[in-house]
C-alpha positions in Angstrom: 82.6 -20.2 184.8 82.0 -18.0 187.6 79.3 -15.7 188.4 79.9 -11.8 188.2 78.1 -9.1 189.9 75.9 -7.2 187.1 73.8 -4.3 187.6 70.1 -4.5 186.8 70.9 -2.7 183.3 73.2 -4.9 182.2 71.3 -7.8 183.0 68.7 -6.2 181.3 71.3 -6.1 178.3 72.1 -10.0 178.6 68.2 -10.8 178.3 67.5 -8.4 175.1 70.7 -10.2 173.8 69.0 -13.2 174.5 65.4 -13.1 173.3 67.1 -11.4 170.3 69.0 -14.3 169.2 65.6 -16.8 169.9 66.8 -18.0 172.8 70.2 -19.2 172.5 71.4 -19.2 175.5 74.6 -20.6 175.4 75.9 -17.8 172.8 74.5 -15.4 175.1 76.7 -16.9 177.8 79.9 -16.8 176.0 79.4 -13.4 174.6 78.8 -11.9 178.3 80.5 -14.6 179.9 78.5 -15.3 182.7 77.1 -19.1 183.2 74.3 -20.7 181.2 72.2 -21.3 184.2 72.3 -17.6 185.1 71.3 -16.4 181.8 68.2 -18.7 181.9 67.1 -18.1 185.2 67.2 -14.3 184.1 65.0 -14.9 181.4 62.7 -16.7 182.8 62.7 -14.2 185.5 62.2 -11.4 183.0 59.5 -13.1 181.1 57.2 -13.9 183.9 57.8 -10.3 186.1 59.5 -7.8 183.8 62.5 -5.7 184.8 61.1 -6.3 188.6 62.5 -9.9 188.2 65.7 -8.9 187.5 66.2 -7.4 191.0 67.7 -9.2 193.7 65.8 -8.7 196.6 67.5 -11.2 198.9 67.7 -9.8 202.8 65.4 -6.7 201.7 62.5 -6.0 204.5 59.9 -3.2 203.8 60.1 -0.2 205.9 57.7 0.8 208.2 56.4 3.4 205.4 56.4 0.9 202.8 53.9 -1.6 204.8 50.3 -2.1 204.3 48.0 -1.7 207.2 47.0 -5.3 206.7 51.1 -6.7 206.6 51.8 -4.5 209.7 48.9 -6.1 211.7 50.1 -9.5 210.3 53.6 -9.0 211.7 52.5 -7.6 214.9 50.7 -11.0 215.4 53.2 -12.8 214.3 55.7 -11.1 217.1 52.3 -11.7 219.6 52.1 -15.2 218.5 56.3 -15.9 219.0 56.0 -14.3 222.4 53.4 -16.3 223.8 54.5 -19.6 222.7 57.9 -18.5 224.5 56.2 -17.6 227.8 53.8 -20.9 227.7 56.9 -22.7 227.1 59.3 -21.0 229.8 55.5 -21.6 232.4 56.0 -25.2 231.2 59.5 -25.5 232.5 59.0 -23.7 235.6 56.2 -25.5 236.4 57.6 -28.9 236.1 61.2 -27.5 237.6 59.0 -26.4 240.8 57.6 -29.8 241.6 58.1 -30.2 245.2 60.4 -27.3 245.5 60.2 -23.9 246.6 62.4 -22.0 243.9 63.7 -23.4 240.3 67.0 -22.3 240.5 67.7 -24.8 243.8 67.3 -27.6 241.9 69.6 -30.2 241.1 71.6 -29.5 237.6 69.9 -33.1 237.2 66.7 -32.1 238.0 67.0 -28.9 235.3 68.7 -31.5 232.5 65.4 -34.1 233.0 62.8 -31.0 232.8 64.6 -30.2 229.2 65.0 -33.8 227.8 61.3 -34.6 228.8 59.9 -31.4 227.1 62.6 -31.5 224.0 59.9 -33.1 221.8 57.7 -29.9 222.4 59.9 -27.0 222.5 63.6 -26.7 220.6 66.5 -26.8 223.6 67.9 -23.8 222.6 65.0 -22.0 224.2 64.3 -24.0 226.9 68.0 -23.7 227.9 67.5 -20.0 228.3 64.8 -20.5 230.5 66.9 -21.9 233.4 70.1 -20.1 232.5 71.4 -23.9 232.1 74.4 -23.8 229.5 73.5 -25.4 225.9 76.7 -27.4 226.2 76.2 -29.0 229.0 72.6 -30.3 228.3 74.1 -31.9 225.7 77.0 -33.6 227.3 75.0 -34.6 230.3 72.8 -35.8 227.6 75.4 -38.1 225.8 76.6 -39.2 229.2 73.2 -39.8 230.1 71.8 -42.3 227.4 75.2 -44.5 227.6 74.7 -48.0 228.6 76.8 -48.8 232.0 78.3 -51.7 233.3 77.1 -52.2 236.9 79.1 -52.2 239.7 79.6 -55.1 241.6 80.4 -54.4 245.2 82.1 -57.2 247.6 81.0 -57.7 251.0 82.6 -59.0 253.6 81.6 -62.5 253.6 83.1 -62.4 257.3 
């Protein structure tokens, strides 16, 4: 059976239903048809938080207004923590990148892919690819090209 949509009051209505018949969820379901998992989650959610648990707040971010002084400071460092780690790590790059050049973006795409693969334990690619302005893509194929076992290639000499 397929979920539906209900309104806080009317799965406020479903629980009532519920606790009224001692629990018997499955009735509950058929009368209302909604699933028997749904109508115990919602009681359980009722019983332990009230009408509160019956709200969905999935994807819902306080306001500014509706913040504490001590959850704004929290998410201020939070954005202070994320910001530093980014710039340590972009440092990182550039300073392994620079080694024995002048300028990062003169080196070798070679050069750039090594500097990523060696520091891929430590920082996801996705930002280090930013970094360089190297494409995600082709990190990844030079990558897969890389790690491949070869065949070496014999060259003839003249034996003359």
């Amino acid at each position: 059976m397929k979920s539906r949509n209900l309104t806080i009051d009317e799965k406020l209505e479903v629980v009532k239903f519920c606790l009224g018949s001692k629990f018997d969820y499955k009735l509950t379901a058929e009368h209302f048809k909604v699933p028997y998992n749904q109508v115990y989650q919602w009681v359980k959610k009722y019983n332990i938080n009230g009408i509160d648990g019956l709200r969905d707040n999935r994807g819902h971010h306080k306001t500014e207004e509706e913040m504490t002084e001590v959850e704004r400071l929290k998410r201020d460092l939070n954005k202070a923590m994320c910001k530093l780690e980014c710039l340590q790590m972009e440092n990182e790059i550039l300073k392994k990148g620079n080694r024995g050049k002048t300028n990062f973006s003169k080196t070798r795409q070679e050069e750039k892919y090594l500097v990523v693969k060696g520091l891929s334990s430590k920082y996801p690619v996705k930002l280090q690819c930013k970094t360089p302005s190297l494409p995600r893509s082709s990190y990844y194929k030079w990558a897969t090209w890389h790690d491949l076992p070869r065949k070496k290639v014999v060259r003839f000499q003249d034996l003359s």
